[in-house]
C-alpha positions in Angstrom: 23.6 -7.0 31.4 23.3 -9.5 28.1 23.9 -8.1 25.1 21.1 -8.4 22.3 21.5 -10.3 18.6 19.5 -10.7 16.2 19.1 -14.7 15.4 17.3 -14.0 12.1 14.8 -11.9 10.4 12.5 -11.9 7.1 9.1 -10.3 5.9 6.5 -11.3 3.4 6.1 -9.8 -0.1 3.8 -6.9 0.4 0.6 -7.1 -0.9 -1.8 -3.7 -2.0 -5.1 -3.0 0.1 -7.1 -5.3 -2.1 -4.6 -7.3 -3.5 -2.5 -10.5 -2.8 -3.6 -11.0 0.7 -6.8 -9.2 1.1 -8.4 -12.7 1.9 -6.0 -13.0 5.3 -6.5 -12.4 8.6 -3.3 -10.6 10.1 -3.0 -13.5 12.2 -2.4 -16.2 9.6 -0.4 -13.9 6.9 2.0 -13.4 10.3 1.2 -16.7 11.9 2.5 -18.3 8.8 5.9 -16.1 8.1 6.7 -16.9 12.0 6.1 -20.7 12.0 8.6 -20.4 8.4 11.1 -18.4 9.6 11.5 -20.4 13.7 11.7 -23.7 11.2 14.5 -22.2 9.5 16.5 -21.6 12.7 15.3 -25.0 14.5 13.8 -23.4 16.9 10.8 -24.9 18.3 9.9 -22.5 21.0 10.4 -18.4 22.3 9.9 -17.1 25.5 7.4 -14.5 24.4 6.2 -13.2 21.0 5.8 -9.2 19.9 3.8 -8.4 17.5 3.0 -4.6 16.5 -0.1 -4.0 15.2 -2.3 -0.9 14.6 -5.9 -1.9 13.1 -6.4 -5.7 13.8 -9.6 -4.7 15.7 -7.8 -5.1 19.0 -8.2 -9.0 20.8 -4.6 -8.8 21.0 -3.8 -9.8 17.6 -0.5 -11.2 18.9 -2.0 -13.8 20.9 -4.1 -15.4 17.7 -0.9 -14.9 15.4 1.3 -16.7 17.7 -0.9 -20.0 18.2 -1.3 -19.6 14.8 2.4 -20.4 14.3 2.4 -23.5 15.7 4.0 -22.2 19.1 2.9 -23.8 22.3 -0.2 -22.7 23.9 1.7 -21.5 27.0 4.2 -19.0 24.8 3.0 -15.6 26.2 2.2 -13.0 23.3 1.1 -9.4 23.4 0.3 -6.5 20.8 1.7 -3.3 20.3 0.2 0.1 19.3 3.1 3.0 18.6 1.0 3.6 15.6 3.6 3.1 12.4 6.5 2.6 14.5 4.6 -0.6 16.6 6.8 -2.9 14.8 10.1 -1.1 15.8 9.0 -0.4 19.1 7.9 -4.1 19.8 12.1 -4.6 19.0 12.6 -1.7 21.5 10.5 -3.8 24.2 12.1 -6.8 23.5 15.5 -6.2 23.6 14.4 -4.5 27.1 13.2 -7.3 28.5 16.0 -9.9 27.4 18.9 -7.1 28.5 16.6 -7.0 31.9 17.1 -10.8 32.4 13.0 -11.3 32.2 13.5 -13.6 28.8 16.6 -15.3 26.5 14.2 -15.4 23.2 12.0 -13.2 21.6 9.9 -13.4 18.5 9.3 -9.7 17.3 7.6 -7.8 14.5 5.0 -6.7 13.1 1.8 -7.4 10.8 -1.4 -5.4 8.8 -3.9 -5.7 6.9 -5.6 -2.7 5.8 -8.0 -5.1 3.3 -9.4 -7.0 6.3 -9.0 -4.1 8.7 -12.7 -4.3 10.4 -14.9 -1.1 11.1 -15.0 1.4 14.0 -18.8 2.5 14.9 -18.8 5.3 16.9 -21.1 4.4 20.1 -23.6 7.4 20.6 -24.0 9.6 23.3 -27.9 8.8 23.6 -29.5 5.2 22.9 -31.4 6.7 20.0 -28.9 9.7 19.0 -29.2 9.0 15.4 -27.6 6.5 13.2 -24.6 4.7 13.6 -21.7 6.8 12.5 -18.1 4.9 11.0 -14.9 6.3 12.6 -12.8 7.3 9.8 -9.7 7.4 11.8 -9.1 7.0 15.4 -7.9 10.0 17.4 -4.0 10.3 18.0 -3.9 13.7 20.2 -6.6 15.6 22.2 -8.0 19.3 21.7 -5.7 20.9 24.0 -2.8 19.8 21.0 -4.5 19.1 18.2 -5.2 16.2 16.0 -4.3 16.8 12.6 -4.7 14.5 9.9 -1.1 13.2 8.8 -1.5 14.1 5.4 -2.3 17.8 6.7 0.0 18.1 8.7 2.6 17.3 6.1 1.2 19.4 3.9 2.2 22.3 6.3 5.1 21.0 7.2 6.0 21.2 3.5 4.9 24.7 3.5 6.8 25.4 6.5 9.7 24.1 4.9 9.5 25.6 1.7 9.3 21.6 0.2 7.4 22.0 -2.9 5.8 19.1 -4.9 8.2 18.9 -7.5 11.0 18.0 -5.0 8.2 15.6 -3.5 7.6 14.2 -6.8 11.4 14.0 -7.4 11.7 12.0 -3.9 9.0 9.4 -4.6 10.4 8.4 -8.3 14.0 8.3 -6.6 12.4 5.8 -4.7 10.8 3.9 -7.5 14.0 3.9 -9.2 16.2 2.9 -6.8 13.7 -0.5 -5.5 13.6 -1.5 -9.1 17.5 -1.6 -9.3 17.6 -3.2 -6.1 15.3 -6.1 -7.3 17.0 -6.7 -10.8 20.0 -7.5 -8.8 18.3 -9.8 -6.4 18.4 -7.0 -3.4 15.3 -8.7 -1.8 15.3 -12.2 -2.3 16.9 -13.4 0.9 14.6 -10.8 3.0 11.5 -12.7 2.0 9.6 -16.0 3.0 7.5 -17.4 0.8 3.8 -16.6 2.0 1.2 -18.2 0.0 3.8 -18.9 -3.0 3.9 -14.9 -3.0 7.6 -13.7 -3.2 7.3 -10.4 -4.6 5.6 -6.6 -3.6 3.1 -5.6 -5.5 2.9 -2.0 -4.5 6.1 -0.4 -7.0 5.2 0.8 -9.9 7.8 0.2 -12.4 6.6 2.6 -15.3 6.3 5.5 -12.9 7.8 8.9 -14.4 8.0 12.3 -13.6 5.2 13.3 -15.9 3.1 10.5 -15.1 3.9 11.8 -10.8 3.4 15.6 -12.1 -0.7 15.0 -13.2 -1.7 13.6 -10.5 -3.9 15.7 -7.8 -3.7 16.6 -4.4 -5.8 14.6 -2.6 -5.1 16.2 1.2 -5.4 19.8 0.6 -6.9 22.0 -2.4 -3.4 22.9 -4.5 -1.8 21.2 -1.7 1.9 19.3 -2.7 0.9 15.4 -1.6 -0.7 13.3 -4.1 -1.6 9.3 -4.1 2.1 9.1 -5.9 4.9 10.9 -3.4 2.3 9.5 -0.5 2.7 5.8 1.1 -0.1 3.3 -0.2 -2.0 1.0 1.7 -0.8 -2.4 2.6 -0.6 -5.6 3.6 2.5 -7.8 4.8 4.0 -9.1 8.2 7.9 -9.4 9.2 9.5 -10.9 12.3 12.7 -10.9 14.1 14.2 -13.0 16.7 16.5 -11.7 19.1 18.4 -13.4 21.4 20.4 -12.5 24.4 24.6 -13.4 24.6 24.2 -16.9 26.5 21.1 -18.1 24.6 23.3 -18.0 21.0 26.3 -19.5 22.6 23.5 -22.6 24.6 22.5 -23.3 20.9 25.3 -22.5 18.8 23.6 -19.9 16.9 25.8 -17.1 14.9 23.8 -14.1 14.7 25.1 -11.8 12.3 23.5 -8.0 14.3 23.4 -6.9 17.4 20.7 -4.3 18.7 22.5 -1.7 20.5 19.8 0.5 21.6 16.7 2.2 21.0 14.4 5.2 21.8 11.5 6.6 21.5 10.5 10.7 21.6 7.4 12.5 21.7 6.6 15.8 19.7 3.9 18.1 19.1 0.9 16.3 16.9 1.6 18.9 14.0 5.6 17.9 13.8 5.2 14.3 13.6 6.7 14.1 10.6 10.1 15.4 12.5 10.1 12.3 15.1 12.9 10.2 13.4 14.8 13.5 13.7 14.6 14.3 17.9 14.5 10.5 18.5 17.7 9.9 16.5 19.2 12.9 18.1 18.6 11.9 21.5 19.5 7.9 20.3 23.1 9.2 19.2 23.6 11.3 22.4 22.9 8.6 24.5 25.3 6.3 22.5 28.0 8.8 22.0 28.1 8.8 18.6 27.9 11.2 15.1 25.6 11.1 12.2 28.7 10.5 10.3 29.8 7.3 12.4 25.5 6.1 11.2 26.9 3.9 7.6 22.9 3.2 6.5 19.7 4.9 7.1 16.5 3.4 6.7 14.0 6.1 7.3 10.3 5.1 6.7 8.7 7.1 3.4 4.9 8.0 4.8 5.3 10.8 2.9 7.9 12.2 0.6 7.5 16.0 2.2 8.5 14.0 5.6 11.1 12.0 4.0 12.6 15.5 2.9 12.0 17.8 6.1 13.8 15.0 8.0 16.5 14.7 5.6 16.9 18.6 5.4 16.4 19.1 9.0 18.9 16.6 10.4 21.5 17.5 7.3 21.6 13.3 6.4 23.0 12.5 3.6 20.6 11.1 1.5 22.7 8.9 -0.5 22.8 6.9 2.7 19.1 6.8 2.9 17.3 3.8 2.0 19.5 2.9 -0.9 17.1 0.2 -2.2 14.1 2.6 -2.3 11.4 2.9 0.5 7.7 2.8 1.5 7.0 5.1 -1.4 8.3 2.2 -3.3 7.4 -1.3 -1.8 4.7 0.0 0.8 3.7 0.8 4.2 1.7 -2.1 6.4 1.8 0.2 9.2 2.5 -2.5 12.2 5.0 -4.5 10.1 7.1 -1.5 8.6 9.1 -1.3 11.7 10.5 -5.0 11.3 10.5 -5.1 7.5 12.9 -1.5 8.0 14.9 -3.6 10.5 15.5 -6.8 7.8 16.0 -4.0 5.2 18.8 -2.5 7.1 20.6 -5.7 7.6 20.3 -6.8 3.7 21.9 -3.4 2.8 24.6 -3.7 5.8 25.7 -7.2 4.6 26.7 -5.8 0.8 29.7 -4.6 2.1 32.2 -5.8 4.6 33.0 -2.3 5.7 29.7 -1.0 6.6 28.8 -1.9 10.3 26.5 0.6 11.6 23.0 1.1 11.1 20.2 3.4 12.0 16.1 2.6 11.8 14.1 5.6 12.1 10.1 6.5 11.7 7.3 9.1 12.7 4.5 8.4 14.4 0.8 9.4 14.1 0.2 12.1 16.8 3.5 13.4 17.5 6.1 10.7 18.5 9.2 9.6 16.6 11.1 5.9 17.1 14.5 5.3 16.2 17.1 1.7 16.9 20.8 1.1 16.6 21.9 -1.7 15.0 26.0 -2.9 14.4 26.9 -5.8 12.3 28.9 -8.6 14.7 32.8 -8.5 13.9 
């Protein structure tokens, strides 16, 4: 069976809902980050692109963004939909089919827009049952199990938990902190393409305190704990990653600096979504043999800060190896793309030191699921 490497791997800046990119279709903000990032390898061709991505409007968003890349009209594309963990899981599927012999070269990732995210109208049940009604949110669950809202459900699971907001608060502002330390000393620079002569996120908020995190109101629950400031914002961005099996590096002399190792994905019950990086990192570790303690960096996706904190508390991590350059809190969540921009964020903070060389990616999902991938830095 071929083993898996990464061949390279960068993201855009990430724009706000409204913001930088909220004149892009997702199929040229990631169209234009692939064709950028296959020039810098000299590659001119894939044997499939992977794109995760959660509210393009469907028309298999993959397809456009990959002839929008300047790849061949016969490279094969498809989308994924594992909610916020699409772009990770379109890694998972990937590294599948290259260790199954079915393809040498993948182009995975992610992309969203949430400012050119198009409307869901809700069909009715009779030709003239009333106005047209707008789907707020698609369903993740059915009755039998419940659908809660993610914000509600985190909101009990904080209760559960006995998280209250000013440990939330305190999480989100360590998150702040820490990506503002990690871009005064150039942290991100070599994980971003130029996009549009954008090279920065526009999300962090570099005059957030404690106070200013304390007056802000609950905006999921009367005197609930989650607020607009220890919640993920809305966002826009793209990130890719080629993989590569064994023989394909060594046919064009590539030195990939990763190799995937493995990865899974576990479902939950709809209310403990927020728990999924927890199970599926458990059952990840047990299929590899290995300890949380053998794990040298964790980058855990920040929907929330309450589900940043159960999963940190539940599984016993150590947080100062949690996303030591801040997270989503920070820099922002484009829900398809956060997967792949996790994955380049892993391999920026593996390379600062020559004696890291393991690395986990972990990340709830909408509905009750959880996605976790192993990655080792090559010796």
């Amino acid at each position: 069976m071929e083993r898996v490497f990464i061949v390279d791997s960068a993201r855009t800046a990430i724009g706000k809902f409204g913001g930088i990119f909220s004149d892009t279709l997702p199929e040229y903000l990631g169209g234009d980050l692939l064709k950028k990032l296959l020039a810098r390898q000299h590659l001119s061709r894939v044997d499939e692109v992977i794109v995760g991505n959660i509210i393009g409007g469907g028309g298999n968003v993959g397809r456009r963004l990959a002839l929008a890349s300047g790849l061949s009209v016969t490279t094969p594309a498809l989308t994924i939909d594992r909610q916020c963990a699409s772009g990770l899981e379109s890694l998972v599927v990937a590294t599948a089919k290259i260790k199954s012999g079915m393809a040498s070269c993948i182009a995975c990732g992610g992309v969203e827009s949430t400012s050119r995210s198009p409307w869901l109208i809700e069909r009715p049940a009779r030709l003239f049952g009333g106005p047209p009604k707008i789907i707020e949110r698609a369903a993740l669950s059915i009755d039998a199990y419940g659908d809660p809202a993610m914000g509600e459900a985190c909101e009990a699971l904080a209760d559960r938990l006995q998280i209250s907001r000013v440990q939330q608060d305190a999480y989100a502002y360590r998150s702040q902190v820490k990506y503002q330390q990690a871009k005064q000393s150039g942290t991100f620079k070599d994980e971003i393409i130029s996009v549009q002569q954008v090279t920065s996120d526009e999300s962090p908020r570099a005059d957030t305190s404690l106070n200013k995190l304390a007056g802000l109101p609950a905006v999921f629950k009367e005197n609930g704990t989650l607020t607009a400031g220890n919640s993920s914002p809305l966002n826009d961005g793209a990130a890719f990653v080629i993989i590569a099996s064994e023989s394909f590096c060594k046919a064009n002399q590539l030195q990939p600096l990763f190799e995937v190792v493995d990865g899974v994905s576990v479902g939950t019950l709809p209310e403990d979504f927020g728990l999924g990086p927890v199970y599926a990192t458990e059952k990840l570790l047990a299929k590899q043999g290995l300890a949380i303690s053998e794990i040298d960096r964790i980058e855990l996706n920040e929907a929330f800060a309450s589900q940043a904190l159960a999963c940190i508390q539940t599984a016993g991590w150590q947080e100062a190896r949690v996303n030591r350059s801040g997270g989503a809190l920070a820099f922002g969540h484009p829900f398809g793309a956060t997967g792949a921009i996790l994955v380049r964020r892993l391999m920026t903070e593996l390379e600062k030191r020559p004696t890291l060389k393991t690395g986990l990616v972990t990340m709830c999902v909408g509905g009750g699921q959880g996605t976790s991938l192993l990655l080792r830095k090559v010796d």
